[in-house]
C-alpha positions in Angstrom: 0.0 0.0 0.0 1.3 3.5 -0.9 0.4 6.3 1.2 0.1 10.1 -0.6 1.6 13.0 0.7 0.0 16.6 0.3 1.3 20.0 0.4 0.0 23.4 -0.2 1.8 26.0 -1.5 0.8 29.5 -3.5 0.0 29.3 -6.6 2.4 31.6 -7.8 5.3 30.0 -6.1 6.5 28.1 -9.6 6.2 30.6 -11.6 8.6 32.8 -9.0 11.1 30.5 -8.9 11.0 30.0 -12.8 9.6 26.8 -13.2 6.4 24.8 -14.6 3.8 23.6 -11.9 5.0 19.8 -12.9 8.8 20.7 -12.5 8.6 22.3 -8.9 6.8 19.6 -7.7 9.3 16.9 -8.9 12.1 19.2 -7.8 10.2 19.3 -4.9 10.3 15.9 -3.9 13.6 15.6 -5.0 14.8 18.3 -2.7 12.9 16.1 -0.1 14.4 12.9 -1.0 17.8 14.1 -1.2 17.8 16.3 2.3 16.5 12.7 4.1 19.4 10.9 2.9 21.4 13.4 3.8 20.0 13.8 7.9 20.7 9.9 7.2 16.8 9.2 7.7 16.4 7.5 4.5 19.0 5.2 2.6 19.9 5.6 -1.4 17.8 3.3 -1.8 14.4 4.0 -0.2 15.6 7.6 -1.3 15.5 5.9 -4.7 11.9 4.4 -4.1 10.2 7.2 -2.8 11.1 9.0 -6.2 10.3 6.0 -8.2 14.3 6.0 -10.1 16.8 3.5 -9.5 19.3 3.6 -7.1 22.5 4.8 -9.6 20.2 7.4 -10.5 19.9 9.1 -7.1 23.4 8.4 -6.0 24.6 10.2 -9.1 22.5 13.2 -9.0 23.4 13.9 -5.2 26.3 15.7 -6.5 23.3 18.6 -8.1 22.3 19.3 -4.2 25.8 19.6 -3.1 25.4 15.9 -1.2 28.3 13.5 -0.8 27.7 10.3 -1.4 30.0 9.1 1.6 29.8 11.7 4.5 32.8 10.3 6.9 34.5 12.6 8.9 38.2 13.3 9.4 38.1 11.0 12.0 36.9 8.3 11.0 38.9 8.8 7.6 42.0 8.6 9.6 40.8 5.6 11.4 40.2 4.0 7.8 43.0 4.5 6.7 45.2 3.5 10.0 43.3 0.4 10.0 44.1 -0.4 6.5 
């Protein structure tokens, strides 16, 4: 079962930001998809699901949002790299 999600917004708003109704709404959910994955709530692929793409596809457009695909930090580099 797949549950719908609804949001109001002006009706204005895609024509502000320069864009058809049907391309600020996927943006939308991308923008959605991409900042869950990024908090770490959602993997790449349930990211993936939820915007009905496969998995390579998501990973590769992180880079668009400004995402990492790995988000380590310098610690735990160093301790990678000690370790290897």
């Amino acid at each position: 079962m797949s549950l719908q999600l609804t949001i109001n917004y002006p009706e204005t708003l895609p024509d502000a930001v320069g864009k058809t109704r049907e391309q600020f709404e996927q943006e939308s959910k991308w923008a959605m998809a991409v900042k869950l994955y990024e908090m770490k709530r959602l993997s790449s692929g349930m990211a993936a699901a939820l915007l009905e793409v496969d998995r390579v596809t998501f990973i590769l457009k992180l880079g668009e949002y400004g995402v990492p695909l790995i988000d380590l930090s310098e610690e735990e580099l160093l301790s990678d790299i000690e370790n290897a």
